[in-house]
C-alpha positions, 0 to 999 in steps of 0.5 A: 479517484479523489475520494480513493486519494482522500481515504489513503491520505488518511491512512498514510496519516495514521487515521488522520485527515485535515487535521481530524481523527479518523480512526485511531493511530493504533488502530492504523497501525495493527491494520497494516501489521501482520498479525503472524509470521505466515502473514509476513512479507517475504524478501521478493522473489519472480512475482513480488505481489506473491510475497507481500505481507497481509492485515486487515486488508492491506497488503504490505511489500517487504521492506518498502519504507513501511508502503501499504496497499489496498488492491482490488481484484481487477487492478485497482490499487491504493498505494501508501508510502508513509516515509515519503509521504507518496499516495498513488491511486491506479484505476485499472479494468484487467481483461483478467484478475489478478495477473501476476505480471500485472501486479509486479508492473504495477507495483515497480511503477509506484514504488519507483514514483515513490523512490523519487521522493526523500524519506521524510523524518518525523 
């Protein structure tokens, strides 16, 4: 868990981590920008996780403070909310993948953890 906090910690810092370059800062940010209107996330309907937006492995919620996630097909989620400047790593072992519902609970439980923080300004 430590080392999944340290690598999201980096990307919420737009590929730096203690005070070192990563990877680049526009890199960061066309990693976790869809690239096309079909990747785009799309205003929440009955399973929010259907509509997230996609890039280079991230997927990104519509209108969330500009929040980014990595998720695995288990339950294993690294959540980034960079305005807030929130990280939550959930290690999960689902008895089946990508269960909706368990997607949705997921994803209202970090963006709640990250809603009791102020937007941070740059």
């Amino acid at each position: 868990m430590r080392d999944y906090a340290r690598f999201s910690l980096m990307a919420m810092y737009g590929g730096r981590l203690d005070g070192r370059r990563v990877v680049s800062q526009a890199w960061m940010k066309e990693a976790t920008t869809p690239g096309a209107k079909f990747l785009a996330p799309i205003p929440n309907g009955p399973h929010d996780a259907a509509n997230q937006g996609y890039a280079y492995q991230w997927w990104i919620p519509y209108g969330r403070d500009g929040a980014f996630m990595a998720m695995g097909v288990y339950g294993q989620i690294l959540y980034i909310n960079p305005a807030r400047h929130v990280v939550v790593v959930q290690t999960s072992a689902w008895p089946q993948p990508d269960t909706d519902a368990r997607w949705d609970e997921s994803q209202r439980m970090m963006d709640t953890i990250a809603s009791k923080f102020p937007v941070v300004k740059p």
